[in-house]
C-alpha positions in Angstrom: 38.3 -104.2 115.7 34.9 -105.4 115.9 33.4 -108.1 114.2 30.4 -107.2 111.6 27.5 -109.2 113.8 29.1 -107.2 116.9 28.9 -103.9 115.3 25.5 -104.8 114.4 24.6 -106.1 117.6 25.7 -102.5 119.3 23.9 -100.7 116.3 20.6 -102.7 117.7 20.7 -101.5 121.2 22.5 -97.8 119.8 25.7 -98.0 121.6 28.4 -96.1 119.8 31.4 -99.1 119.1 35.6 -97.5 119.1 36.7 -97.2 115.8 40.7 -98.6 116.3 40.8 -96.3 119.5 40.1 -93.2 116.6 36.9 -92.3 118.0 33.4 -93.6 119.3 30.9 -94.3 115.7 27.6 -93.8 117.1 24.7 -95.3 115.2 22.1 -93.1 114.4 18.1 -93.6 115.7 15.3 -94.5 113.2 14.5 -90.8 113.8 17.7 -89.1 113.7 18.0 -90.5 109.9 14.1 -89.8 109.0 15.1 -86.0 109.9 18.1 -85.9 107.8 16.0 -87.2 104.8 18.8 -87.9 101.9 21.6 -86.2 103.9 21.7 -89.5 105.5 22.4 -91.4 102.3 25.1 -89.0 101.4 26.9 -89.0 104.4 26.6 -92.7 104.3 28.0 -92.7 101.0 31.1 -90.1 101.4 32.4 -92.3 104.6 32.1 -95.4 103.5 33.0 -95.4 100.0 35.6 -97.1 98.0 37.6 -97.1 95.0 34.4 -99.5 93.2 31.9 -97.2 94.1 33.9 -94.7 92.6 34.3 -96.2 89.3 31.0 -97.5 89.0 29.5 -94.1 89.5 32.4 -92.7 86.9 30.9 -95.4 84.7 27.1 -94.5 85.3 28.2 -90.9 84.5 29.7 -92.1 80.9 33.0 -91.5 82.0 35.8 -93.5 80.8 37.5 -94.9 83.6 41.5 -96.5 84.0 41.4 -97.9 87.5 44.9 -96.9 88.2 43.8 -93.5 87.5 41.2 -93.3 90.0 42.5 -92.0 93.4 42.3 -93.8 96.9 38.9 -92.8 99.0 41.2 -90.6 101.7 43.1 -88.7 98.8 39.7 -88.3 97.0 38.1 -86.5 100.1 40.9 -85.2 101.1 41.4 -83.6 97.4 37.9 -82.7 97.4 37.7 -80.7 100.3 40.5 -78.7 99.2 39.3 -78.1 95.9 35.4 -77.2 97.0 34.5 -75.5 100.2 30.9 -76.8 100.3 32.3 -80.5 100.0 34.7 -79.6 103.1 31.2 -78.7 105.0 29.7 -81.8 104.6 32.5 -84.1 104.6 32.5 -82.4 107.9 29.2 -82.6 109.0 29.1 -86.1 107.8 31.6 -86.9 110.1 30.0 -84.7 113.5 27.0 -87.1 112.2 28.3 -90.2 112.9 31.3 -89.3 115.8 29.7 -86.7 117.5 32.6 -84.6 117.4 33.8 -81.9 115.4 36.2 -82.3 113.2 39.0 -80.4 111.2 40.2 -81.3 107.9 43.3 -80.2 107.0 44.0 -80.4 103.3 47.3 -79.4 103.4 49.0 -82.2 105.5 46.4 -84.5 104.3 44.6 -85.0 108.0 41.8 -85.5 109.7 41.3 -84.4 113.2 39.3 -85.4 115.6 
C-alpha cells in the first residue's frame, strides 16, 4: 500500500498507483473531470465513502439514524445495485472512471470483478 504523500505524488505527474495488486487507479486530468461536470463528484463520493458519510447524509435528510443499523459501504453498494438498475450503471461507470476497466457487479455473490 502506498503512502498518502506517494499517492499524491503519482496523482501529480498522472501515473495510475496498484491498488493491493486489485487493479491500476488512474487519476483523472484537470480536463477529464471538467468534462464529467458533477459526475465526477459523484463517482468520487460512491467509491470512497464510508459508514460517517452515510449517516451524516441520513442525518441531513432528517432521518433518524442507529449506527448499527446502517450497513457497511460494500454491502450498501452492493445492495444498491441489486435493488436499482440505474445505480448498478453508475457504480459501474464510476469504477471504468477511475480503473479503466470494465467491470461486473455481481449482486448475488456479493462481488466485484475486475
Amino acid at each position: 500500500m502506498y503512502s498518502a504523500d506517494t499517492v499524491t505524488s503519482l496523482a501529480f505527474i498522472g501515473a495510475p498507483y496498484n491498488y493491493n495488486d486489485i487493479c491500476l487507479i488512474y487519476p483523472l486530468s484537470t480536463g477529464k473531470v471538467l468534462a464529467l461536470q458533477e459526475k465526477y463528484g459523484i463517482y468520487l463520493q460512491i467509491l470512497t465513502m464510508d459508514r460517517s458519510f452515510m449517516i451524516r447524509t441520513l442525518k441531513e435528510k432528517g432521518v433518524e439514524v442507529n449506527a448499527s443499523d446502517i450497513p457497511q459501504p460494500f454491502d450498501y453498494l452492493i445492495q444498491s445495485a441489486d435493488y436499482d438498475s440505474n445505480f448498478l450503471l453508475e457504480l459501474e461507470r464510476a469504477f471504468r472512471t477511475f480503473i479503466k476497466e470494465e467491470v461486473r457487479i455481481l449482486s448475488k455473490t456479493r462481488q466485484i470483478v475486475v
